[in-house]
MINU-803555 format. One line per 2 residues: number of its first residue (from 1); their letters; for each residue y, z, x of N, C-alpha, C, CB. Coordinates in Angstrom, 1 decimal, padded with zeros to 4 digits. Glycine has a CB too. Layout:
! residues N
NUM	A	Y/Z/X/Y/Z/X/Y/Z/X/Y/Z/X | ...;
***
This chain:
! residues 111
1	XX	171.4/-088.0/039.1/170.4/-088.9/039.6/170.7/-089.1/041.1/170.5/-090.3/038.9 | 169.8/-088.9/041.5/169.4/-088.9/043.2/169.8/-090.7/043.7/167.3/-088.5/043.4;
3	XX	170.1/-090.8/045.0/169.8/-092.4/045.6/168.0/-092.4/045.7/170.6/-092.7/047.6 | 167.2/-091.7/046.0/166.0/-092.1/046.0/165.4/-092.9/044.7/165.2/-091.0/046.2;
5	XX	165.9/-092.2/043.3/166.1/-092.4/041.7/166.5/-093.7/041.7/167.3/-091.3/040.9 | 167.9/-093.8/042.6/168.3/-095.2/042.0/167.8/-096.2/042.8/169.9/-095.4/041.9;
7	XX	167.4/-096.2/044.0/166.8/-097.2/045.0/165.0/-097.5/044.0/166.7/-096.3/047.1 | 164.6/-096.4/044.0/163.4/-097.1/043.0/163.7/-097.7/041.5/162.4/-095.9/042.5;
9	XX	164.7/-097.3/041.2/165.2/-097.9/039.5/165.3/-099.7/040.3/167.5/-097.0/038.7 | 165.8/-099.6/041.1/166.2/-101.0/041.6/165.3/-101.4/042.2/167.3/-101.3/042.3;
11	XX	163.9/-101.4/042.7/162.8/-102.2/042.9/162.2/-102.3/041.9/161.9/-101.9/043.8 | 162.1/-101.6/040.6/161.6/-101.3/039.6/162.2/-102.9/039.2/162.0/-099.8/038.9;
13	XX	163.7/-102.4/038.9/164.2/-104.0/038.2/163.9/-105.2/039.0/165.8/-104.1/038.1 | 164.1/-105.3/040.2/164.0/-106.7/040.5/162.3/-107.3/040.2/164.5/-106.9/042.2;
15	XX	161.2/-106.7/040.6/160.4/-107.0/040.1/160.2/-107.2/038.5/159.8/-106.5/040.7 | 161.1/-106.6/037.8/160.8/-106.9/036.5/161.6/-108.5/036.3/161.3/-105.6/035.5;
17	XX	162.7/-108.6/037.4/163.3/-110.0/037.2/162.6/-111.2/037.9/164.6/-110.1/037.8 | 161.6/-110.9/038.9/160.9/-112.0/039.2/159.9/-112.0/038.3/160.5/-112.1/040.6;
19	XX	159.3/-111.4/037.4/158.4/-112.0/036.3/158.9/-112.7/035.6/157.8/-111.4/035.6 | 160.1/-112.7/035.2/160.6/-113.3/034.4/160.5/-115.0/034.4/161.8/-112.8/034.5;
21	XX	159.9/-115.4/033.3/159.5/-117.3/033.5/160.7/-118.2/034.1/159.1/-118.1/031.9 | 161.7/-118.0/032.5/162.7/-118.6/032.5/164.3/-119.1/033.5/162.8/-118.1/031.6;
23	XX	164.4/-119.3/034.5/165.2/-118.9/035.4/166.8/-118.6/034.5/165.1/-120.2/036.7 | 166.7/-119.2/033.7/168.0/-118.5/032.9/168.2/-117.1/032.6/168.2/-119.1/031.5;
25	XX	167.1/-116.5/032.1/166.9/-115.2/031.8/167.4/-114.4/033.5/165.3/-115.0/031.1 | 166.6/-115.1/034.4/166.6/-114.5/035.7/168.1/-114.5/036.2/165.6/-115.3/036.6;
27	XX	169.1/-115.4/036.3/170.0/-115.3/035.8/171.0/-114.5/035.8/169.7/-115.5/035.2 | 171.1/-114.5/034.1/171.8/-113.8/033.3/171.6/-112.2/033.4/171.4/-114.4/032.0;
29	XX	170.0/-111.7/033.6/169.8/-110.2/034.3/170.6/-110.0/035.3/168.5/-109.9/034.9 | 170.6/-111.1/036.6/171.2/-110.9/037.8/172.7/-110.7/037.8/170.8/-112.0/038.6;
31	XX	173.4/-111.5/037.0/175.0/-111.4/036.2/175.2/-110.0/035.9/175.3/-112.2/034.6 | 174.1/-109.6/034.8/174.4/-108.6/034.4/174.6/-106.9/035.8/173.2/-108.6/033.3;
33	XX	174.0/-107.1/035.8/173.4/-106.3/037.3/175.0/-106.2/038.2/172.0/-107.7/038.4 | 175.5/-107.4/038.6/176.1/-107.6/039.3/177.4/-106.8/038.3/176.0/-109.2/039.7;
35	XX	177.6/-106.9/037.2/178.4/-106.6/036.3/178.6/-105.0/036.5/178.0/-107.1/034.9 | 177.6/-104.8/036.3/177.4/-102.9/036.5/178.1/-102.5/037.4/175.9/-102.3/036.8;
37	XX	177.0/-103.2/038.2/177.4/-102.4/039.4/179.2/-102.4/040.0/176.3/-103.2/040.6 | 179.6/-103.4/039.5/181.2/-103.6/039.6/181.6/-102.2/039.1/181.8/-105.0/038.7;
39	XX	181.1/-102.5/037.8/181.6/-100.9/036.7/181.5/-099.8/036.9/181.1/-100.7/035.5 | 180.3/-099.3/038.1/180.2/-098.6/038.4/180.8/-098.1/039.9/179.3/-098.6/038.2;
41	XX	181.2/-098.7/040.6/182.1/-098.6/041.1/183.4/-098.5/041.2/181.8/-099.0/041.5 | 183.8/-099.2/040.3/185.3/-098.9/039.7/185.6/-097.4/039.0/185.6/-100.1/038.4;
43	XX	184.5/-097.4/038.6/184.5/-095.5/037.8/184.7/-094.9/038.7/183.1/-094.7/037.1 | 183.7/-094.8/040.1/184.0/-093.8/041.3/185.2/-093.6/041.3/183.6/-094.1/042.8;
45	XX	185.9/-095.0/041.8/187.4/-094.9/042.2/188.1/-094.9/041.5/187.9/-095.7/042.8 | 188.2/-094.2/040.2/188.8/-093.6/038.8/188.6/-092.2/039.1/187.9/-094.0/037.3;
47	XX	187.2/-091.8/039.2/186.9/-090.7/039.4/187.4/-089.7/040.5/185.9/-090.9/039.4 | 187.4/-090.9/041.3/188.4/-089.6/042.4/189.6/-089.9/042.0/188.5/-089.8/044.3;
49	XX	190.6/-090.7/041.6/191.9/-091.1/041.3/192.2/-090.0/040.4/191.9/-092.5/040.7 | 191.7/-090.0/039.4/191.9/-088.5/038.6/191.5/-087.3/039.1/191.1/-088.5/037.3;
51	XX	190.7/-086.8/040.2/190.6/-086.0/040.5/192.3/-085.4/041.3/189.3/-086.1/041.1 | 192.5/-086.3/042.4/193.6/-086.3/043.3/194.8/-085.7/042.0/193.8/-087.9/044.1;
53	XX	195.0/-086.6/041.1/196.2/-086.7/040.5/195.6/-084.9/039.9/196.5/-088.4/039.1 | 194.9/-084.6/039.3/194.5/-082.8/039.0/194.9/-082.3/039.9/193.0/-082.1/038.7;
55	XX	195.2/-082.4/041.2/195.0/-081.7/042.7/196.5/-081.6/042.3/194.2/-082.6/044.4 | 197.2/-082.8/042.5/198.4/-083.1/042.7/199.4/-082.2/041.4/198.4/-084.9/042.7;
57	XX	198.6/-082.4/040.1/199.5/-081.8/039.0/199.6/-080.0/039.1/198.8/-082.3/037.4 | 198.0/-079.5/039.5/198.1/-078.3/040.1/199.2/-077.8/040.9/197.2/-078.2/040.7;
59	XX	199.1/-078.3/042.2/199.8/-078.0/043.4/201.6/-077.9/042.4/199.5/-079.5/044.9 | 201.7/-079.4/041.9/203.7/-079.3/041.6/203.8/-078.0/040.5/204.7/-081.2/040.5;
61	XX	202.5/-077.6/039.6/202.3/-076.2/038.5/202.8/-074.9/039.4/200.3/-076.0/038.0 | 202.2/-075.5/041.2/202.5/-073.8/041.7/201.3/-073.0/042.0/203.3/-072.8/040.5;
63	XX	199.9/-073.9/041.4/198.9/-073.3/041.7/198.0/-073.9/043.3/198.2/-073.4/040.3 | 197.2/-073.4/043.7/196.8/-073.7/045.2/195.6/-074.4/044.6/196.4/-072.1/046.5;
65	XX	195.5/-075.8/045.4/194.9/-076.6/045.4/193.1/-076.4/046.0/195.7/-077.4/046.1 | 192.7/-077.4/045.8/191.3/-077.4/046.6/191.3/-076.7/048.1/191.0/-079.0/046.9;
67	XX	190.7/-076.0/048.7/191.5/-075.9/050.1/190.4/-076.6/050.9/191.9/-074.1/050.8 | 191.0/-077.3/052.2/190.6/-077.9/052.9/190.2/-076.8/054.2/191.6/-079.0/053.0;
69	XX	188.4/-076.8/053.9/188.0/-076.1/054.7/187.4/-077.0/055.8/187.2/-075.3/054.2 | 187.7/-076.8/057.1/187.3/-077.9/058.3/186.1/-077.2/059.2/188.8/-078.3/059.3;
71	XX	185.4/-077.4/059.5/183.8/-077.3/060.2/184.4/-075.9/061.6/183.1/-079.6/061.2 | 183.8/-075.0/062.1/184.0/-074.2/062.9/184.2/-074.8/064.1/183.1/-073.3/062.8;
73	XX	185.2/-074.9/065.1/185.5/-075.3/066.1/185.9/-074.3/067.3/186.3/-076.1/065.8 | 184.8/-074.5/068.3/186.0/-073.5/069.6/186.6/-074.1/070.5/185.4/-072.5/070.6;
75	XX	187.9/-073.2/070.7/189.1/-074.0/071.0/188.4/-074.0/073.0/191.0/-073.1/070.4 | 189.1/-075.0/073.9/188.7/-075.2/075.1/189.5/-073.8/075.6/189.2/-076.8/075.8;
77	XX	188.6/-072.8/076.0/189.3/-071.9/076.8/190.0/-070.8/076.1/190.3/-072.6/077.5 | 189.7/-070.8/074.8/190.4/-069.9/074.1/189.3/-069.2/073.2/191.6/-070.6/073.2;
79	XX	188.6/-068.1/074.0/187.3/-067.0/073.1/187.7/-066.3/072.5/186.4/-066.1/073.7 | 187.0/-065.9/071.5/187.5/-064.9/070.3/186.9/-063.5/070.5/187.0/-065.4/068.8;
81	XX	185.6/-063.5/071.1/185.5/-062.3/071.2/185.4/-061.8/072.5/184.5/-062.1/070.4 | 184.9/-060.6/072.8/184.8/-060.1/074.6/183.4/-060.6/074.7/184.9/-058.0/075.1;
83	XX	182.3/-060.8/073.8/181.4/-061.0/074.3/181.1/-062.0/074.9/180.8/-060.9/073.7 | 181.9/-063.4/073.6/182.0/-064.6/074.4/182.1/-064.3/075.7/183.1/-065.4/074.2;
85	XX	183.3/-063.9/075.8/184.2/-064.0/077.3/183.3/-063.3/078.9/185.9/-062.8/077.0 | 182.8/-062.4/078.4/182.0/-062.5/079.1/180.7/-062.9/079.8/182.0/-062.1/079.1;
87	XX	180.1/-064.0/078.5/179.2/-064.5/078.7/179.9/-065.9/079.5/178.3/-064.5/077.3 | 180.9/-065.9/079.2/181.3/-067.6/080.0/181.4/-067.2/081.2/182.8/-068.5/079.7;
89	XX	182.4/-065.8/081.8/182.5/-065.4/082.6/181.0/-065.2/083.8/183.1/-064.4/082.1 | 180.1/-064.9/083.1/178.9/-064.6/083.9/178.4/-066.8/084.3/177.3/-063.4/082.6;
91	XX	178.6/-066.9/083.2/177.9/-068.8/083.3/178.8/-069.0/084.4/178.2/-070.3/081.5 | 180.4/-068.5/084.7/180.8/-069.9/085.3/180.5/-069.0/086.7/182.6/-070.7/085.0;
93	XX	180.0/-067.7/086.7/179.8/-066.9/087.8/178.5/-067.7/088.4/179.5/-065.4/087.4 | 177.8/-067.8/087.6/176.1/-068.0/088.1/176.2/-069.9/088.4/174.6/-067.5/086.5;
95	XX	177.4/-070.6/087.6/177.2/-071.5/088.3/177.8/-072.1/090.0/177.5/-072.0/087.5 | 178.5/-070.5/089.9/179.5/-071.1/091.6/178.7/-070.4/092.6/181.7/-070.4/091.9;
97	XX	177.8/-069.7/092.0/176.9/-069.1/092.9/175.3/-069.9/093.4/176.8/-067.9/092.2 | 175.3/-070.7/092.3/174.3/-072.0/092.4/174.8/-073.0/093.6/174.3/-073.0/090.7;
99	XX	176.1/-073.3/093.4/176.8/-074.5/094.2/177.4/-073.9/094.9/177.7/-075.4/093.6 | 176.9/-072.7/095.8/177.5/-072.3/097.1/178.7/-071.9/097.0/177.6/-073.2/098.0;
101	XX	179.3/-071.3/096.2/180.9/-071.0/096.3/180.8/-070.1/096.1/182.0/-071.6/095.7 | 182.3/-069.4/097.0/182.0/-067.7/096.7/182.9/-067.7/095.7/182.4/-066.3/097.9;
103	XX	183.2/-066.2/095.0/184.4/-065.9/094.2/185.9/-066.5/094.1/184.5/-064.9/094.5 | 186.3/-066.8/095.0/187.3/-067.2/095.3/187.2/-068.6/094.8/187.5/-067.0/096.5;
105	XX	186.3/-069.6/095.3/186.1/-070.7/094.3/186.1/-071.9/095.8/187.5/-070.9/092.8 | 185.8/-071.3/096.9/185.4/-071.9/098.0/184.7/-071.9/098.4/185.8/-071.9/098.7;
107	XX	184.1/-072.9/099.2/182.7/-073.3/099.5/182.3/-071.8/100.5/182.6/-075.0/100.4 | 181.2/-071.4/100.5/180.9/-070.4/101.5/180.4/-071.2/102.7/179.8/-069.3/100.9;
109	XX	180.4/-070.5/103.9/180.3/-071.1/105.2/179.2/-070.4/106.0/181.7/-071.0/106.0 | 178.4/-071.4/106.4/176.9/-071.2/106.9/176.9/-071.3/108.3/175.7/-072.2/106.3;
111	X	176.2/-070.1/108.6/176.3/-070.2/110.1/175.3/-070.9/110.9/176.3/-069.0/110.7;
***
C-alpha cells in the first residue's frame, strides 16, 4: 500500500468520524486510531531492529552483508578518464581566455 492509499484511507475515515452522532463513538474511533497508529509504528521500528540484528548475525556467520552502495561522486580534481581531463582542460582554457589571461595564468597586457 502506497501513501497516496493511505492518505485517502484517512480522509475516507475521518469523514466517516464526523458523521458519527454520538460524540462518544467519535471518541472512542479517534482512541482507536491513535492506538494503531502507535502499533504501527512500533512494528517499523521492530522491523528494522530485526533486520539490522540479520545484517549483524550474517556478518559474525562470515557472510558479506548488505553492501553500502553510496551515490556517484567526483572527487575535486581527481578525473578518471582522459576525456574528462581534457574537457576540463579546454573549460579552464576557454575560461582564462574569456578573462584576459594568457596561459601562464596572468593577466595579458594591452597596449
Amino acid at each position: 500500500m502506497n501513501i497516496q492509499d493511505l492518505q485517502a484511507e484517512i480522509i475516507a475515515i475521518d469523514q466517516e468520524i464526523a458523521q458519527l452522532e454520538n460524540s462518544a463513538s467519535q471518541a472512542l474511533v479517534k482512541k482507536l486510531l491513535n492506538f494503531i497508529e502507535r502499533v504501527v509504528k512500533e512494528n517499523n521500528t521492530l522491523l528494522t531492529e530485526r533486520q539490522q540484528l540479520r545484517d549483524e548475525i550474517n556478518r559474525l556467520k562470515g557472510e558479506q552483508g548488505k553492501p553500502d552502495i553510496k551515490a556517484n561522486k567526483k572527487k575535486d580534481g581527481k578525473l578518471s578518464s582522459v576525456a574528462e581531463r581534457k574537457e576540463a582542460e579546454a573549460n579552464a582554457n576557454k575560461d582564462n581566455s574569456e578573462s584576459g589571461e594568457n596561459s601562464d595564468g596572468k593577466k595579458a597586457m594591452s597596449a
